[in-house]
N, C-alpha and C positions, 0 to 999 in steps of 0.2 A: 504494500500500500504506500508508493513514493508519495503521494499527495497530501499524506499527514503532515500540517505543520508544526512545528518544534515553539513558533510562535505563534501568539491569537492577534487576529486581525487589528483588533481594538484593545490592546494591551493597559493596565493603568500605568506602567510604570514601564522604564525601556532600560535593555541592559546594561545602559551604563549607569543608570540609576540604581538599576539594583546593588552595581560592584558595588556601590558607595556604601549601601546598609548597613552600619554599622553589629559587628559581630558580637555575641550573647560572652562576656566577658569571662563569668566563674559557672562552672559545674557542667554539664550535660547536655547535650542536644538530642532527643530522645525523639522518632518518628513513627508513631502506632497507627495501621492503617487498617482499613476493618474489610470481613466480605461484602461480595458484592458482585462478581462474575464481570461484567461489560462494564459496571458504573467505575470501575478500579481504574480505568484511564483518567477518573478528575484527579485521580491520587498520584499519577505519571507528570499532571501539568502541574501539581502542589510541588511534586519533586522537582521539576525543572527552575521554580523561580527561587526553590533556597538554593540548588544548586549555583544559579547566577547571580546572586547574593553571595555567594563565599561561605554558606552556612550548609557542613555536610554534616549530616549524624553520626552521632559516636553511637547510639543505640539504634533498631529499626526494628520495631515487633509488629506483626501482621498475622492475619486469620483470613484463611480463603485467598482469594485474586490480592490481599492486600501481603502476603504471605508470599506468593510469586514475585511481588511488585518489591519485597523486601530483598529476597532471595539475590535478585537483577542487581538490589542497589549495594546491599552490603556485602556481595561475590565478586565486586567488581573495582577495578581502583576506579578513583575517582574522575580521570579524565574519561573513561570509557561510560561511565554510569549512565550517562542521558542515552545518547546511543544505542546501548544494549534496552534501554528500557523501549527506542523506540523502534529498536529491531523485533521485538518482542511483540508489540503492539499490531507492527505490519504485519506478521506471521498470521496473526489470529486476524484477521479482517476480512471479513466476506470482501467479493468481488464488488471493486466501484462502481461496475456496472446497474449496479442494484440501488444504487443513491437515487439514481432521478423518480424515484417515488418517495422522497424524505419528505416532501410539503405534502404529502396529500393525507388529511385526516383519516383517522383508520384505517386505512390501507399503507400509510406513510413507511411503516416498519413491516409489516404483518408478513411480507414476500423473504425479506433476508429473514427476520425469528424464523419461520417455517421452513425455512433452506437448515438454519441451525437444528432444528428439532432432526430434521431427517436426515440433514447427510452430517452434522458435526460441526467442527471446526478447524480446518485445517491448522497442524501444529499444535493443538491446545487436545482436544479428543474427538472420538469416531462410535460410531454405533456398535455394539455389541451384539454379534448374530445370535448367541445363547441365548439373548435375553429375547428374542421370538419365540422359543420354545412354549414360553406361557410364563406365566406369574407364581406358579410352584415348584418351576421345573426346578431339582436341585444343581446348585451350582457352588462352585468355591466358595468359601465364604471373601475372599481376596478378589473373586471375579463376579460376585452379585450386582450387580449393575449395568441400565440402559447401556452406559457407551464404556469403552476401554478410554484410561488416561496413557498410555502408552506413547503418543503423540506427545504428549505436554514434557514427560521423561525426557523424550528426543530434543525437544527443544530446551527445556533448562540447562542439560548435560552442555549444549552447546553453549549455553550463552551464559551459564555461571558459573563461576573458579568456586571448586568449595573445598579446595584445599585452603583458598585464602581465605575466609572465615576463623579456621586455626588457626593460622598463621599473623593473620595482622586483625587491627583496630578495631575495624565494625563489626558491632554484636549483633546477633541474627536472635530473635524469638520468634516462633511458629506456635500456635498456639490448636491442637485436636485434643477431640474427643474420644475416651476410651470405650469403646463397644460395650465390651461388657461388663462394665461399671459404671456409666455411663459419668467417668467423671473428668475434668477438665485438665490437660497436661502440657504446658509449655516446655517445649522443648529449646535449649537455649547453650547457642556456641561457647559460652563462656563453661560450661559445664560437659557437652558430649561435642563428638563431632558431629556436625552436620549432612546430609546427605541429600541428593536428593527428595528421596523416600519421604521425609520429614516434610518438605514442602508440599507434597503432594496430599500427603494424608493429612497436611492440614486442609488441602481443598477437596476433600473428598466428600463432596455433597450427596447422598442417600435421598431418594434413588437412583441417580441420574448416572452417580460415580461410583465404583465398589470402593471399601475399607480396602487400608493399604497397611499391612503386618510389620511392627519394628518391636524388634525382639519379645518375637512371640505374644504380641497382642494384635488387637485390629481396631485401627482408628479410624474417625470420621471424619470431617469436618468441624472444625472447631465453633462453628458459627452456628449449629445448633445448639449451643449451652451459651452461649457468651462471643456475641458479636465485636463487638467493642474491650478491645483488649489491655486497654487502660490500666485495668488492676495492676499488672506484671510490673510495671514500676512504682506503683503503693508498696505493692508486697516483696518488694525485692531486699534484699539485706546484703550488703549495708544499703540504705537509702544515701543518694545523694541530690545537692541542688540541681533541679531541671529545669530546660526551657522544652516543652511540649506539645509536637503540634499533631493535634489529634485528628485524624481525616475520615469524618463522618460521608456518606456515600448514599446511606438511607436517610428519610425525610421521618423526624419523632414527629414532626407537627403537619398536618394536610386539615384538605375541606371534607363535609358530610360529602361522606358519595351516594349520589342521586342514581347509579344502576349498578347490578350483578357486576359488572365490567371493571365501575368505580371500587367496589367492594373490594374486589381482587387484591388491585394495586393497592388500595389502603391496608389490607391486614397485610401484605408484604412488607410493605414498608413501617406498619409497627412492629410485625416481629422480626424482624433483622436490623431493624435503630436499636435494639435490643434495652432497650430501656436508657438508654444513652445520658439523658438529660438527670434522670432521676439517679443514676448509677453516678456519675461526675458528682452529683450533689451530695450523697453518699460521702464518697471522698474527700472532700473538701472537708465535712463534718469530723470525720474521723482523723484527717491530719489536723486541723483545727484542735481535738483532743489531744494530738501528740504534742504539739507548741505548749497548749497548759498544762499539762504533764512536765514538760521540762522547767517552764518560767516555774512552779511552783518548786520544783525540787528543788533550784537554785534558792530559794527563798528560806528554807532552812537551815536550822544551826548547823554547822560544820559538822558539831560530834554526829547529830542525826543522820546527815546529811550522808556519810561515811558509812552508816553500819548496812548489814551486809540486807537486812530486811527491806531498808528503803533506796539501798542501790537496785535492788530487784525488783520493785515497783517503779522507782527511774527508768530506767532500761527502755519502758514502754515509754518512754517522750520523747523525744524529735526534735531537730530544730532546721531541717531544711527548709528551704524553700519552693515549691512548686509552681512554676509558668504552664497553664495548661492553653493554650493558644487552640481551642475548636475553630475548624473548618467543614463546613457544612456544603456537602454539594446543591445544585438547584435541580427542582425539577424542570423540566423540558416540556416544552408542548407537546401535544399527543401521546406523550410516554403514556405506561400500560404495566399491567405486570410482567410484563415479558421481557421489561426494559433490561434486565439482567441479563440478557440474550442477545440482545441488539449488539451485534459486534461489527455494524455496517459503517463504514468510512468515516461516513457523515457524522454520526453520534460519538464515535469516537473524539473525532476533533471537536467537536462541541463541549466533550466533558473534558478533553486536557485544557481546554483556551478558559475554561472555568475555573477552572481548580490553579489554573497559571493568573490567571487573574485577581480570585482572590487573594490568592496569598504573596502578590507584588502589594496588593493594595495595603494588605496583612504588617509587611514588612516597611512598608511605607509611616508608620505610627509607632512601630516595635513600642508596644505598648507594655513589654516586660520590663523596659528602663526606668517607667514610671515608678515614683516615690507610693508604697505601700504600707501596710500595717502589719509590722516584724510577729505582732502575734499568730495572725491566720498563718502563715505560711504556704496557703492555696489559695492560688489567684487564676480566676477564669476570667479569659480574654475571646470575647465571641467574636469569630472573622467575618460574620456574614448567616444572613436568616437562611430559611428554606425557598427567597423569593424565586420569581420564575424566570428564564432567558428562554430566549429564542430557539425554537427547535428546529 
């Protein structure tokens, strides 16, 4: 897909503006992207405007497409990163051919989704002949699913170094589901090596995808338990100061929907924002607890302060501080619930020139420099609503 541009049309801010953006001084640059299948390219244009900014992540955790999208960025040194991510993007892109129905209401999209449902995606996955057999026929439990990711294998292998993971800087978190426990497991290069496998079985969407087996379990997709992968840096230990840009892709907030059709696309999109709004607020609350946990211990006599009782009630206080920078993608006209599918040129570029927009606009105010209140220690900086652009 050479027609993909690297830049949007109507840019707010231009690359030599962005060199200028002054860089996040102490602590972490941390980049958590969530699933999302097609909508993961607003997260390719979020990436391209820190990258021309001078602002690369020392962390990058993702679940699903945002999981791939991580894999691209922190397997790769940094001059090659945009690149590869928009090598990646071409691979998977239905035939241009198929754009000159993008203006037309309800049928705008409906010809390439329905290319996708039946014949796949080239480079990303392919239909599964087993799965015609019928809906009970038994099969692997590794090969239970519509389409083979087999494809997608082929291309990451190609397009990410994961030896460099171990090797240097950028921390990789993937974040699946454990089949039969059904409980949540980030996997994280600072701890194992990384493999393909990992990336995958974080996108392994049920049923579309089979579970992918790492050491002797079978995982799913992460983004059935927990879209928004956020937590892994609350809960990580040691905690350190972060500046955090968290790349929402699903819409928490929409309109009543007036038909079966609207219905769709609204429960999709509150179950995979996965509670976003309310989870952040969570957080906030709970490190808010850590900061008074710590100011009060300091507040204590010495001799107290020292014994072994109330150093292990300290322990639980905190004194970082957290820049949570949410980026919210827009919905598109005509989108639908299928929009997750839409891998047609057109929408593609639509959602990088978004997501590259917001977040020049984003970087434009670096609203982390702003003077705060040393007690919260969590500070949410919203880059932009659910409003609508142009489809």
């Amino acid at each position: 897909m050479d027609d993909i541009r690297l830049l949007p049309q109507t840019a707010a801010m231009t690359s030599d503006a962005l060199s200028a953006v002054p860089k996040p001084q102490a602590g972490q640059v941390v980049l958590v992207l969530q699933g999302g299948g097609a909508l993961g390219a607003y997260q390719a244009g979020v990436y391209q405007a820190l990258h021309e900014a001078g602002i690369e992540p020392d962390w990058v955790i993702g679940i699903s497409i945002g999981a791939i999208n991580a894999s691209l960025i922190a397997g790769n040194a940094p001059e090659n990163r945009l690149e590869r991510l928009r090598e990646f993007w071409r691979r998977i892109a239905q035939e241009p051919h198929l754009d000159f129905m993008s203006g037309m209401p309800w049928l705008g999209r409906m010809l390439p989704n329905w290319r996708t449902i039946t014949n796949g995606v080239e480079g990303f996955f392919k239909p599964n002949p087993l799965a015609f057999l019928g809906m009970h026929a038994r099969l692997a439990p590794d090969a239970a699913g519509y389409y083979s990711t087999r494809p997608l294998e082929a291309t990451l292998t190609d397009l990410v170094d994961f030896e460099r993971l171990s090797d240097h800087g950028v921390r990789l978190t993937v974040g699946a589901a454990n089949v039969r426990t059904a409980q949540m497991r980030y996997f994280d290069s600072r701890d194992t090596a990384l493999t393909v496998r990992h990336v995958m079985a974080s996108g392994a969407l049920p049923p579309a995808f089979p579970a992918v087996r790492i050491d002797g379990e079978l995982y799913w997709d992460g983004g059935i338990l927990s879209n928004t992968p956020v937590e892994a840096v609350f809960d990580d230990n040691p905690r350190r100061n972060s500046l955090i840009f968290a790349v929402h892709v699903w819409n928490p907030q929409g309109d009543e929907p007036e038909t079966i059709w609207q219905v769709m696309n609204r429960q999709k999109d509150i179950q995979y924002s996965s509670r976003a709004v309310s989870h952040i607020a969570r957080q906030k609350q709970i490190h808010t607890l850590r900061h008074i946990i710590a100011d009060l211990a300091r507040r204590l006599p010495d001799g107290e302060r020292q014994s072994e009782a109330v150093r292990a009630l300290a322990a639980y206080g905190c004194l970082t501080q957290m820049h949570v920078v949410r980026l919210l993608a827009p919905q598109l006209d005509n989108e639908d619930h299928t929009k997750d599918i839409d891998f047609s040129p057109a929408s593609i570029r639509e959602r990088w020139e978004a997501g590259f927009g917001a977040t020049a606009r984003m970087l434009e105010t670096t609203p982390w420099e702003q003077e705060v209140d040393p007690l919260e220690g969590f500070y949410l900086h919203e880059a932009n609503r659910s409003d609508k652009t142009a489809g």
